[in-house]
PDB file of N, CA, C and O in Angstrom, chain B, residues numbered from 101:
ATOM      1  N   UNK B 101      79.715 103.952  87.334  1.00  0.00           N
ATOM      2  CA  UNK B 101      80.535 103.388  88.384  1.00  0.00           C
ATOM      3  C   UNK B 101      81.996 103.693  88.071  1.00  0.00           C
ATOM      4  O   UNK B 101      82.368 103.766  86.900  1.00  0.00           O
ATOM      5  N   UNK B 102      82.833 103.872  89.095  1.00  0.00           N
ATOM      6  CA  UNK B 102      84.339 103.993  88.603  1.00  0.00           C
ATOM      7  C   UNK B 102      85.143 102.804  89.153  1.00  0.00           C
ATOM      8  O   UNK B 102      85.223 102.444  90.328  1.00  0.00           O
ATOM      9  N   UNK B 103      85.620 102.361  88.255  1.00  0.00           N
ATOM     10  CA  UNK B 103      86.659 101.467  88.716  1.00  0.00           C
ATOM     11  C   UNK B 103      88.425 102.054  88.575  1.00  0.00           C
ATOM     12  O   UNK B 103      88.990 102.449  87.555  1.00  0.00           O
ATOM     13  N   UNK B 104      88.949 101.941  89.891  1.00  0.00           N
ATOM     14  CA  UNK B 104      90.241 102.161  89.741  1.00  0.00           C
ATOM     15  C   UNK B 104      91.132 101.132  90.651  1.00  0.00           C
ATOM     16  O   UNK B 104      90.844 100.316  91.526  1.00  0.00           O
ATOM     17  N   UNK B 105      92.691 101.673  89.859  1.00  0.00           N
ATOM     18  CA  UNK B 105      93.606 100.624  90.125  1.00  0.00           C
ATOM     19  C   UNK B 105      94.228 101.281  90.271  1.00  0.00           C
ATOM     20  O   UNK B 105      94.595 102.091  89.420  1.00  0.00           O
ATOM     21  N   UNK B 106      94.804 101.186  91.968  1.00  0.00           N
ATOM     22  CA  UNK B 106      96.028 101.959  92.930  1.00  0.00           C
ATOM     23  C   UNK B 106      97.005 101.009  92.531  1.00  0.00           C
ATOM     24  O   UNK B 106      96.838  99.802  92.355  1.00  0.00           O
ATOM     25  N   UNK B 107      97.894 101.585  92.425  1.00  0.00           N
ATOM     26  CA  UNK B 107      99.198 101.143  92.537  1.00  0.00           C
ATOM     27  C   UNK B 107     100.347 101.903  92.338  1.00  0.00           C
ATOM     28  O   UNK B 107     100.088 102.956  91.756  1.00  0.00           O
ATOM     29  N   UNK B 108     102.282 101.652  92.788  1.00  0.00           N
ATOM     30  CA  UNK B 108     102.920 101.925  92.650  1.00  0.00           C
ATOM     31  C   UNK B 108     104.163 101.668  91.349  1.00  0.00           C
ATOM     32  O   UNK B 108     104.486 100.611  90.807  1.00  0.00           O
ATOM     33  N   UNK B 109     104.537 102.682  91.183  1.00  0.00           N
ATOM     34  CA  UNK B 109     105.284 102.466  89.853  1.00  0.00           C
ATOM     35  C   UNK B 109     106.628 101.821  90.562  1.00  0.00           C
ATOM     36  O   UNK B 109     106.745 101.882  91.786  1.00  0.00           O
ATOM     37  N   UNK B 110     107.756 101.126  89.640  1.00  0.00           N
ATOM     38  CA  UNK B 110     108.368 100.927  89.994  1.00  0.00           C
ATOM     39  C   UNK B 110     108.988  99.916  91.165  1.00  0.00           C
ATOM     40  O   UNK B 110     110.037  99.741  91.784  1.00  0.00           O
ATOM     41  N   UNK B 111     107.683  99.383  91.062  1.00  0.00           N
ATOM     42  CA  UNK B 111     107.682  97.701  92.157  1.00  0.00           C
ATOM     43  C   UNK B 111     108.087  96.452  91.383  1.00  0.00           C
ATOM     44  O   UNK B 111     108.429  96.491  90.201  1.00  0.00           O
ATOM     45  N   UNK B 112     108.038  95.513  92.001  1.00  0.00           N
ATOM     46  CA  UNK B 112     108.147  94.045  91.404  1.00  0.00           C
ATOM     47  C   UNK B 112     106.946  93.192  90.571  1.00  0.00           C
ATOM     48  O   UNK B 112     106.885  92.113  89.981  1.00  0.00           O
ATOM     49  N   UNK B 113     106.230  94.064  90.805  1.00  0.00           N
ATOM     50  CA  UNK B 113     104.404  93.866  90.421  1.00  0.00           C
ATOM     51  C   UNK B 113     104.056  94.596  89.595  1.00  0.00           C
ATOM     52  O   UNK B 113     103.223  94.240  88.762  1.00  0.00           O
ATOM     53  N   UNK B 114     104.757  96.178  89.599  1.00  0.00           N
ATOM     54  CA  UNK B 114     104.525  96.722  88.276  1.00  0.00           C
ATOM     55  C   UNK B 114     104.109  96.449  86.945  1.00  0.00           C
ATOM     56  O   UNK B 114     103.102  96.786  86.322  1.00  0.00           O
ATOM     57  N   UNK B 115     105.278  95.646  86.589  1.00  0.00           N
ATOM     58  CA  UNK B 115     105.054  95.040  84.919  1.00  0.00           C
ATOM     59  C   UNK B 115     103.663  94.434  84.985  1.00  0.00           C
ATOM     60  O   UNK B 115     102.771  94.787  84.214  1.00  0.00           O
ATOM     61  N   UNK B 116     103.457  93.271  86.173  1.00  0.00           N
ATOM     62  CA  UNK B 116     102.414  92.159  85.849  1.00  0.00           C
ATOM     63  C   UNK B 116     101.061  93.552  85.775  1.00  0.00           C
ATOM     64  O   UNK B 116     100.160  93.634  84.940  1.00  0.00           O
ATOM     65  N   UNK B 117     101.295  94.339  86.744  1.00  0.00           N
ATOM     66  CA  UNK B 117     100.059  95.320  86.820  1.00  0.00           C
ATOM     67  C   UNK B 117     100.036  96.609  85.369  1.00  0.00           C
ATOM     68  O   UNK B 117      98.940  97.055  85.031  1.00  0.00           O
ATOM     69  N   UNK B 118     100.669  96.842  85.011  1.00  0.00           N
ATOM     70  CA  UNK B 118     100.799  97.306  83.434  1.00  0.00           C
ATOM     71  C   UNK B 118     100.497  96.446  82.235  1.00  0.00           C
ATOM     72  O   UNK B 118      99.553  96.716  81.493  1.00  0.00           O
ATOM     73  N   UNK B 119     101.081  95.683  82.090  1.00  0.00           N
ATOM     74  CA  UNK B 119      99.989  94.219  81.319  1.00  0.00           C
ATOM     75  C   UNK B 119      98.726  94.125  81.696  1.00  0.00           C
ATOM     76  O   UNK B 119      97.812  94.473  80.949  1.00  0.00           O
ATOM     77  N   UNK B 120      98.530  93.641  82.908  1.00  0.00           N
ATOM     78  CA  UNK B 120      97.034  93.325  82.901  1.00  0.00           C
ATOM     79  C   UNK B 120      96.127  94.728  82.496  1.00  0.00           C
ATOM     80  O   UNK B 120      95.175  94.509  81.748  1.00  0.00           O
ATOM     81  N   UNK B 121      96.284  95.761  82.809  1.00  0.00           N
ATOM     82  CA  UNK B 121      95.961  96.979  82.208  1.00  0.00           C
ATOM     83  C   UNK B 121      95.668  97.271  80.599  1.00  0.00           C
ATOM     84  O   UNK B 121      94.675  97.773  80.073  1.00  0.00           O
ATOM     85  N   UNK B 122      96.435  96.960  80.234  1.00  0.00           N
ATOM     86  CA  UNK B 122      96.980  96.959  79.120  1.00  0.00           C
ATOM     87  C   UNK B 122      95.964  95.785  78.082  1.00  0.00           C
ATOM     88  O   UNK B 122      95.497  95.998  76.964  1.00  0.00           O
ATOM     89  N   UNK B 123      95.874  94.691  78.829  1.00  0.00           N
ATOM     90  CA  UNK B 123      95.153  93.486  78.341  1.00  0.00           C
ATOM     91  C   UNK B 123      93.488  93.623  78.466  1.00  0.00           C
ATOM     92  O   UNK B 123      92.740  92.937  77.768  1.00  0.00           O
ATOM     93  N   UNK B 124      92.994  94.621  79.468  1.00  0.00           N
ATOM     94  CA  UNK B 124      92.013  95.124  79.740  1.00  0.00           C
ATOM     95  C   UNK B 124      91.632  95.599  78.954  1.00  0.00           C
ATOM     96  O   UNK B 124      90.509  95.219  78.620  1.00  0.00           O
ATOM     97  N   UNK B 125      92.229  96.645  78.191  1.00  0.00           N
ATOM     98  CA  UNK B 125      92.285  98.055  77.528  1.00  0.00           C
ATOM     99  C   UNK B 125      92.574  97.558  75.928  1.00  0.00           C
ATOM    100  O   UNK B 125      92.259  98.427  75.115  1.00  0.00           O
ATOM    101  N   UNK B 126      92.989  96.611  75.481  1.00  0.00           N
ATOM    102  CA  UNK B 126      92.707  95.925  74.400  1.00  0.00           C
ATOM    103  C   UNK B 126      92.076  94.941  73.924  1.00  0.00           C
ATOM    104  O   UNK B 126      91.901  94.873  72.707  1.00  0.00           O
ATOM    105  N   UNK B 127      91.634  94.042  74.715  1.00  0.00           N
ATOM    106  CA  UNK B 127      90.533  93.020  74.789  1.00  0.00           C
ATOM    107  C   UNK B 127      88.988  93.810  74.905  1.00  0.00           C
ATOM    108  O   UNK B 127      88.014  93.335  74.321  1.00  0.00           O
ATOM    109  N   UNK B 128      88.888  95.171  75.796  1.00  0.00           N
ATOM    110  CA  UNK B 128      87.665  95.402  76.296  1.00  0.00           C
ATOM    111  C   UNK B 128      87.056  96.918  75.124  1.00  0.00           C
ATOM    112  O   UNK B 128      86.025  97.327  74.589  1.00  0.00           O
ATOM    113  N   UNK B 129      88.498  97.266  75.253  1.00  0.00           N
ATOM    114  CA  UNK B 129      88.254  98.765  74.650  1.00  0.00           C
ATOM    115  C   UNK B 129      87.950  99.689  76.065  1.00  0.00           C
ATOM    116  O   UNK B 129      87.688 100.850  75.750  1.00  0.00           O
ATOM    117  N   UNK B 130      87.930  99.520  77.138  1.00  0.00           N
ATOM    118  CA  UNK B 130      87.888  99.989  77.915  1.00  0.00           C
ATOM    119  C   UNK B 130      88.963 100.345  78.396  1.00  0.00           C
ATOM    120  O   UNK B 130      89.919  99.875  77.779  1.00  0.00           O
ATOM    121  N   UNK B 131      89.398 101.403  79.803  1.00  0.00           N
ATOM    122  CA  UNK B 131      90.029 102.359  80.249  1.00  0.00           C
ATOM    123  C   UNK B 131      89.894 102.171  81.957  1.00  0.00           C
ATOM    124  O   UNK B 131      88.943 102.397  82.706  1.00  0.00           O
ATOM    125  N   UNK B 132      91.222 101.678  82.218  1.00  0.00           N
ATOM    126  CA  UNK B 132      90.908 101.538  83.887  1.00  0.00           C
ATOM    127  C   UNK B 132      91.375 103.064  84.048  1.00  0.00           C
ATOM    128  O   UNK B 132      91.992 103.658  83.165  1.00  0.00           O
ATOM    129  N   UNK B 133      91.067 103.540  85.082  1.00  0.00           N
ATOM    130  CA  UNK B 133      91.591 104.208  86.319  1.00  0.00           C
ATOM    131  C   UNK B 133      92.728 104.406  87.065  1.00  0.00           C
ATOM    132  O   UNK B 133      92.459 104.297  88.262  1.00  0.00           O
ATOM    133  N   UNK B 134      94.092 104.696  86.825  1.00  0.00           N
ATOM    134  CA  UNK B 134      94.956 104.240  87.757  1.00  0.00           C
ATOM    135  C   UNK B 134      95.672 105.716  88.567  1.00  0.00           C
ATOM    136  O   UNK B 134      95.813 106.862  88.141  1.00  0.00           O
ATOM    137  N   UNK B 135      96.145 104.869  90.360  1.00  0.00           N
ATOM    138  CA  UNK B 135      96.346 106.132  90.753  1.00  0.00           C
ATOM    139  C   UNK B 135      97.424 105.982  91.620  1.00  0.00           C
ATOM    140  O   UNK B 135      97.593 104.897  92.176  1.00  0.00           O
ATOM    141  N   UNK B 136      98.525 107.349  91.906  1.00  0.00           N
ATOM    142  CA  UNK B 136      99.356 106.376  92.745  1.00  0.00           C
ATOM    143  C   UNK B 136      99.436 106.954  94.367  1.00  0.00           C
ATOM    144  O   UNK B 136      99.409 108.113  94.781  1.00  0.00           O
ATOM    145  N   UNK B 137      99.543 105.681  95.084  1.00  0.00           N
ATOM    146  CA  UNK B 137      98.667 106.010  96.310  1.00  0.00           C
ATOM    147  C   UNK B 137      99.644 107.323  96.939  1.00  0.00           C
ATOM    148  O   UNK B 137      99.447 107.966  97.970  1.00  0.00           O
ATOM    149  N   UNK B 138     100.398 107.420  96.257  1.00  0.00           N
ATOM    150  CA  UNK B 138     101.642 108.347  97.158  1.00  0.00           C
ATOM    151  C   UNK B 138     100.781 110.235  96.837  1.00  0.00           C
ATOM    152  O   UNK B 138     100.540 111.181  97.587  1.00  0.00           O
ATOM    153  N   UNK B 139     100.571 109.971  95.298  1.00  0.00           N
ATOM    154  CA  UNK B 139      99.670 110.858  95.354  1.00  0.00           C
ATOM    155  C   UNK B 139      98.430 111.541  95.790  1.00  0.00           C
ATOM    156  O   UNK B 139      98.067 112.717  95.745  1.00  0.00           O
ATOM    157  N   UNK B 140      97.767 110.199  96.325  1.00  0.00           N
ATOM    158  CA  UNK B 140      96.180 110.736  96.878  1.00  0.00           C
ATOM    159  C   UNK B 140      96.447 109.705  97.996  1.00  0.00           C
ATOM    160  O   UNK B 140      96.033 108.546  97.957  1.00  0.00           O
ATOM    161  N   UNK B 141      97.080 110.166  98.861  1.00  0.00           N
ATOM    162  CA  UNK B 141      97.047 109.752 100.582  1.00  0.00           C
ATOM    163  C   UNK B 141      95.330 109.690 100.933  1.00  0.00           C
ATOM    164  O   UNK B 141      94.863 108.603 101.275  1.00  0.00           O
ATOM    165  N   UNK B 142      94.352 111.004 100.822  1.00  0.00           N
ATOM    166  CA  UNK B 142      93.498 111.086 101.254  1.00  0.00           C
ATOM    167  C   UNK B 142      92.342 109.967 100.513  1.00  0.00           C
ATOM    168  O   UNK B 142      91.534 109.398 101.247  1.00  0.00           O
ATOM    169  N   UNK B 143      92.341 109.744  99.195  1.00  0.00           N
ATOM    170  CA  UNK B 143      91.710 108.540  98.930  1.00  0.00           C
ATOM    171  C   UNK B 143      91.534 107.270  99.479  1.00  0.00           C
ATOM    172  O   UNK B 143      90.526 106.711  99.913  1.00  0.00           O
ATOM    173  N   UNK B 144      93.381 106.710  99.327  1.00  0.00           N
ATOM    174  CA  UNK B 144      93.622 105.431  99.906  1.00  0.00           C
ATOM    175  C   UNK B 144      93.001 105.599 101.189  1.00  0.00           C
ATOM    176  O   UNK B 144      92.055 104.853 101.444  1.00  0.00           O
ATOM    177  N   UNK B 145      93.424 106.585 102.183  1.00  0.00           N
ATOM    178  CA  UNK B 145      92.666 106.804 103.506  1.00  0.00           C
ATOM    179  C   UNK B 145      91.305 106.406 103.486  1.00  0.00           C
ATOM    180  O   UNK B 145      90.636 105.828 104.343  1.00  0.00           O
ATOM    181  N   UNK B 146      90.993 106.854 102.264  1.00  0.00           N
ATOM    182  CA  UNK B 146      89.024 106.689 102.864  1.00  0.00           C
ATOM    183  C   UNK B 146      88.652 105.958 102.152  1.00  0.00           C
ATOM    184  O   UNK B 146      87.549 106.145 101.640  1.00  0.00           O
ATOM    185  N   UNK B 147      89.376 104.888 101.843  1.00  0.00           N
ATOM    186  CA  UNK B 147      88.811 103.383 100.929  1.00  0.00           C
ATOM    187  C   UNK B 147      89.211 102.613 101.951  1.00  0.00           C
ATOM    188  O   UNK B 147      88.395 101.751 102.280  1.00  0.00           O
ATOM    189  N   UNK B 148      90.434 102.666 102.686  1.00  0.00           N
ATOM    190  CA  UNK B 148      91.216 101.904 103.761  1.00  0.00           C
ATOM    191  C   UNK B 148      91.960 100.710 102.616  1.00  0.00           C
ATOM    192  O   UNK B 148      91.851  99.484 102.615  1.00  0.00           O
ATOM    193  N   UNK B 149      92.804 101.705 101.598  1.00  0.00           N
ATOM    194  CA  UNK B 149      93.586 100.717 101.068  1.00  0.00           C
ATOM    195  C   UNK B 149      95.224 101.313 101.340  1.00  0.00           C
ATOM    196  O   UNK B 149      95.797 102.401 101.277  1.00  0.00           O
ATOM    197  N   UNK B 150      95.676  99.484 101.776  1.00  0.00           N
ATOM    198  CA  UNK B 150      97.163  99.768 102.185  1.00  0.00           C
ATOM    199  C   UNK B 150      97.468  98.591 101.790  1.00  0.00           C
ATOM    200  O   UNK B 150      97.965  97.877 102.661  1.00  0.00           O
ATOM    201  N   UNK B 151      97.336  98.132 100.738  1.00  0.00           N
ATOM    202  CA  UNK B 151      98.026  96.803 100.225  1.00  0.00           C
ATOM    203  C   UNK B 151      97.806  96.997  98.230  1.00  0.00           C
ATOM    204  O   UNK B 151      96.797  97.027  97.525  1.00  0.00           O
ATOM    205  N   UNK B 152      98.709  97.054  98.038  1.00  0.00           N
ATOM    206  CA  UNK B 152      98.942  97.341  96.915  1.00  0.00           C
ATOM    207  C   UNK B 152      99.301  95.740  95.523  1.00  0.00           C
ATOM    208  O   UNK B 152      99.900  94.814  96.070  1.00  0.00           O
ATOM    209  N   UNK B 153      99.040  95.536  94.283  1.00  0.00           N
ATOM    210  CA  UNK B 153      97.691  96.884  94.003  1.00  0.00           C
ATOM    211  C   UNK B 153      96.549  96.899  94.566  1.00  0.00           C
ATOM    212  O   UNK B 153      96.555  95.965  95.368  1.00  0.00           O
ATOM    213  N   UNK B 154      95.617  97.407  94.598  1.00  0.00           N
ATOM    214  CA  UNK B 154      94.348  97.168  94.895  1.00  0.00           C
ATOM    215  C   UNK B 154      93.572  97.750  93.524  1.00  0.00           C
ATOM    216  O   UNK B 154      93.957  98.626  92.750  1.00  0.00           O
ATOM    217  N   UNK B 155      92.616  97.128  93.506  1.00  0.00           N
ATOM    218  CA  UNK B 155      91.699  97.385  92.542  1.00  0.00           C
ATOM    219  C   UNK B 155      90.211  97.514  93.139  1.00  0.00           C
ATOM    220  O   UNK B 155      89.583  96.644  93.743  1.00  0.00           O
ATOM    221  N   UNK B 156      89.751  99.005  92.769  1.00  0.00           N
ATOM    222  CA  UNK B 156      88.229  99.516  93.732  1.00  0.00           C
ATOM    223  C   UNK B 156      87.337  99.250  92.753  1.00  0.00           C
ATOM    224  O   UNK B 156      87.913  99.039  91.686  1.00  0.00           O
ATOM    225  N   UNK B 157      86.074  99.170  92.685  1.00  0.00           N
ATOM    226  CA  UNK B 157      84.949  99.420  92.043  1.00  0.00           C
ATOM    227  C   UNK B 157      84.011 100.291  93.094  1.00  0.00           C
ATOM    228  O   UNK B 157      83.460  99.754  94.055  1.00  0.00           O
ATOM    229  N   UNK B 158      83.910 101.556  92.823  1.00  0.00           N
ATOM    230  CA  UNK B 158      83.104 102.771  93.364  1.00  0.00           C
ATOM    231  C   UNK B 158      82.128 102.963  92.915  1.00  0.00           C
ATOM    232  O   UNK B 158      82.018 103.186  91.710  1.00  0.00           O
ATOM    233  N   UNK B 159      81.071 102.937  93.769  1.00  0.00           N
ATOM    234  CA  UNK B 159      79.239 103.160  92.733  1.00  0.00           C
ATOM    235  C   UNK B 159      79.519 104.678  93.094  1.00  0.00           C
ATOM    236  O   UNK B 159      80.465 105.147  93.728  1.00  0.00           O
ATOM    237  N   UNK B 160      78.241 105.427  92.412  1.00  0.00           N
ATOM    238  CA  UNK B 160      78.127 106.467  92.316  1.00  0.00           C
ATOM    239  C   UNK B 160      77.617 107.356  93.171  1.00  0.00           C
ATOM    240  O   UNK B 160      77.398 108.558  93.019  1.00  0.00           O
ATOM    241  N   UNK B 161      77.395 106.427  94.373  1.00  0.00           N
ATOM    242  CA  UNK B 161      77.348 107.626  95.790  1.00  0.00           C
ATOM    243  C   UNK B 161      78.430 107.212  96.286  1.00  0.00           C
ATOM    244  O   UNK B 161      78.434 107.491  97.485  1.00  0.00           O
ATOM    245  N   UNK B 162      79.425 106.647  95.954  1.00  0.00           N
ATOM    246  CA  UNK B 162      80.787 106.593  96.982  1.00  0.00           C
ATOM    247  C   UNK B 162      80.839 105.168  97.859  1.00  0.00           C
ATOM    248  O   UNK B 162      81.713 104.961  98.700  1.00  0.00           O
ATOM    249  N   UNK B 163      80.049 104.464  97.623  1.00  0.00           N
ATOM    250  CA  UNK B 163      80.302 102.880  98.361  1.00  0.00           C
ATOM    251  C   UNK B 163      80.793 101.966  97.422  1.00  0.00           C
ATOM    252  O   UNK B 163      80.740 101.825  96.200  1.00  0.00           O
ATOM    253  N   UNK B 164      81.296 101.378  98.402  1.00  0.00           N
ATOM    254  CA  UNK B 164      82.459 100.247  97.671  1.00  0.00           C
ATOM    255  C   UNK B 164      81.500  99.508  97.264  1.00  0.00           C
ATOM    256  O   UNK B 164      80.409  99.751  97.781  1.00  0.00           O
ATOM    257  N   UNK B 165      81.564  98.347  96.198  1.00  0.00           N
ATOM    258  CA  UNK B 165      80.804  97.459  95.360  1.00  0.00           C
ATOM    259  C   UNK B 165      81.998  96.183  95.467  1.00  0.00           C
ATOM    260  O   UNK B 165      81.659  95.090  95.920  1.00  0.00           O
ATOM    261  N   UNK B 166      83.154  96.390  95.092  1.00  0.00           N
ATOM    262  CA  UNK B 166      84.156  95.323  94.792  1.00  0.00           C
ATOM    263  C   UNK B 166      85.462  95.664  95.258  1.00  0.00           C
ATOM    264  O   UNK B 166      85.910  96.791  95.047  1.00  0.00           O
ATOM    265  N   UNK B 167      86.049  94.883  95.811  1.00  0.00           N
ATOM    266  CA  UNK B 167      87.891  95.071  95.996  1.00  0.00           C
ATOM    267  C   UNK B 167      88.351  93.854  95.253  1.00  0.00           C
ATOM    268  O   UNK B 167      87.665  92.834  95.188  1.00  0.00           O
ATOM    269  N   UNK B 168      89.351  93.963  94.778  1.00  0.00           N
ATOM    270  CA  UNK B 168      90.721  92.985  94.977  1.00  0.00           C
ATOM    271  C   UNK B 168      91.927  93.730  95.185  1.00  0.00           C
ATOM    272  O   UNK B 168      92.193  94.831  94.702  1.00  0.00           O
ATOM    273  N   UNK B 169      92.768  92.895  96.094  1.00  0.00           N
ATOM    274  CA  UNK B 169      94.084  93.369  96.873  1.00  0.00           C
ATOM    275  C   UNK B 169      95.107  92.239  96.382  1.00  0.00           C
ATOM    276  O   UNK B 169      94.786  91.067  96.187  1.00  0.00           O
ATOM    277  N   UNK B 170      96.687  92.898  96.175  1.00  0.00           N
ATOM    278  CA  UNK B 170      97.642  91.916  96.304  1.00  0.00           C
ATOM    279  C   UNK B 170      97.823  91.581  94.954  1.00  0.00           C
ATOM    280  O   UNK B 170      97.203  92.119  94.036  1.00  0.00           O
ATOM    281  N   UNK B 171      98.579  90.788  94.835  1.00  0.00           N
ATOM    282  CA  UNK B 171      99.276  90.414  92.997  1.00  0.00           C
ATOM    283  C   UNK B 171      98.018  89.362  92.678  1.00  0.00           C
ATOM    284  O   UNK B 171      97.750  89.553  91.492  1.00  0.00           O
ATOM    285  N   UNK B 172      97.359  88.602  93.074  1.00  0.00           N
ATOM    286  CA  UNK B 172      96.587  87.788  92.077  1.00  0.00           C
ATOM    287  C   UNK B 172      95.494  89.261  91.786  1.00  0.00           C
ATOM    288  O   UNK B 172      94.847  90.010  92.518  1.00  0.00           O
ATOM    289  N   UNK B 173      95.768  89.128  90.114  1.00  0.00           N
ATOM    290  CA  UNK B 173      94.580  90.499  89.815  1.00  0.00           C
ATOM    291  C   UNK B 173      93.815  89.625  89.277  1.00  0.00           C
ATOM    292  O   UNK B 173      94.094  88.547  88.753  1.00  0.00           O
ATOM    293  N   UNK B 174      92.585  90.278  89.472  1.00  0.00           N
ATOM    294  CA  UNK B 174      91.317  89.681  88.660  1.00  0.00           C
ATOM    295  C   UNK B 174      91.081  89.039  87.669  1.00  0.00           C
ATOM    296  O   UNK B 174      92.204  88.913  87.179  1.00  0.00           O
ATOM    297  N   UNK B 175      90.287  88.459  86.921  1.00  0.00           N
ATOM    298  CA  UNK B 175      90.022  87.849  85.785  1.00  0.00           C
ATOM    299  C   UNK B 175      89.478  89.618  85.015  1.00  0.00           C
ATOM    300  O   UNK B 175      89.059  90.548  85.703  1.00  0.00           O
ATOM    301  N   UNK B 176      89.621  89.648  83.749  1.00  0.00           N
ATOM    302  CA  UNK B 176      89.343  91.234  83.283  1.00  0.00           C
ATOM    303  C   UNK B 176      87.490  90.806  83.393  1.00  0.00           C
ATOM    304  O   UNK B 176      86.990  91.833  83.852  1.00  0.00           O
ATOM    305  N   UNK B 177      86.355  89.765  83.169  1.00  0.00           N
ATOM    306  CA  UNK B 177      85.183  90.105  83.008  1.00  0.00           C
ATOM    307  C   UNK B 177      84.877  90.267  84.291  1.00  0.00           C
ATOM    308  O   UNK B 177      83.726  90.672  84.450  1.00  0.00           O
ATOM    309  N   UNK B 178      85.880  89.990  85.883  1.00  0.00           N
ATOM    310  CA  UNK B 178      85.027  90.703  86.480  1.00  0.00           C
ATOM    311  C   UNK B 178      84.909  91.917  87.425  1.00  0.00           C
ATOM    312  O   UNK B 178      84.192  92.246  88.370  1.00  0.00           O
ATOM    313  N   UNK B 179      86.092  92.501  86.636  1.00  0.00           N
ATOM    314  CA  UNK B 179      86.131  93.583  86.654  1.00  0.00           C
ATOM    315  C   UNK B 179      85.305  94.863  85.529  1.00  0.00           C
ATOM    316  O   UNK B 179      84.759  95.913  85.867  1.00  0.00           O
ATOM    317  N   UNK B 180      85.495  94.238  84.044  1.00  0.00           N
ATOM    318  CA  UNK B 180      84.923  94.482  83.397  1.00  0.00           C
ATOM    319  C   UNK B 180      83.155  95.097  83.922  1.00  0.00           C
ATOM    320  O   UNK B 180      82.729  96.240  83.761  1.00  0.00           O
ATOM    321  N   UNK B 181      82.406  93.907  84.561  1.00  0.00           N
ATOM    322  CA  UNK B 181      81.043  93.468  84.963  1.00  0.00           C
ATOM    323  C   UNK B 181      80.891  95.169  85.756  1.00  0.00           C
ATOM    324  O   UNK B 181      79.745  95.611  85.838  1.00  0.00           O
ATOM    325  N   UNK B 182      81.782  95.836  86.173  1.00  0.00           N
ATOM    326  CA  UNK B 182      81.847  97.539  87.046  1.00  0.00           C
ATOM    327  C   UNK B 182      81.771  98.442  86.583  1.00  0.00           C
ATOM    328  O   UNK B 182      81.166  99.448  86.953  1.00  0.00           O
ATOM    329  N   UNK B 183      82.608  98.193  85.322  1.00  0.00           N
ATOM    330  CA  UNK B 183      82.352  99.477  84.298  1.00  0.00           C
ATOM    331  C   UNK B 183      81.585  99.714  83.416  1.00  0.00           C
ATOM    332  O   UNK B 183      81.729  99.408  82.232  1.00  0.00           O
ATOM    333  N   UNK B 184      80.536 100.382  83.990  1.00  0.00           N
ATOM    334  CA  UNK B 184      78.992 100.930  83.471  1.00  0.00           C
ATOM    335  C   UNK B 184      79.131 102.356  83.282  1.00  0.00           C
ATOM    336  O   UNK B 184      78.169 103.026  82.906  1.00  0.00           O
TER     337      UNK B 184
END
């Protein structure tokens, strides 16, 4: 499954969204995904994400499994619970 985390650099949310990353990635040993939507227009397009950050969980034919949108980010296990 892929889990990724759109977002923009250089926002007001940034930091909190680099920490929580960060807190992921040392608590889990795991490795999010991150992308920035300015770069892959055609992604965000075909997830229908326009609210930033967003955080996807993608199964492996391409359907969504999980979103979260907006500054409250997830708790890391359940996001964690995606990355298989």
């Amino acid at each position: 499954m892929r889990v990724v985390c759109v977002y923009k650099d250089n926002q007001d949310y940034t930091r909190s969204v680099n920490e929580w990353i960060e807190d992921l990635r040392r608590q889990t040993g795991r490795e999010i995904e991150t992308m920035d939507p300015d770069r892959n227009p055609g992604f965000c397009e075909a997830y229908d994400i326009v609210e930033y950050p967003t955080i996807i969980a993608i199964d492996h034919d391409g359907s969504i499994r999980a979103v979260w949108r907006g500054r409250n980010l997830p708790l890391l296990d359940d996001v964690t619970f995606y990355m298989i």
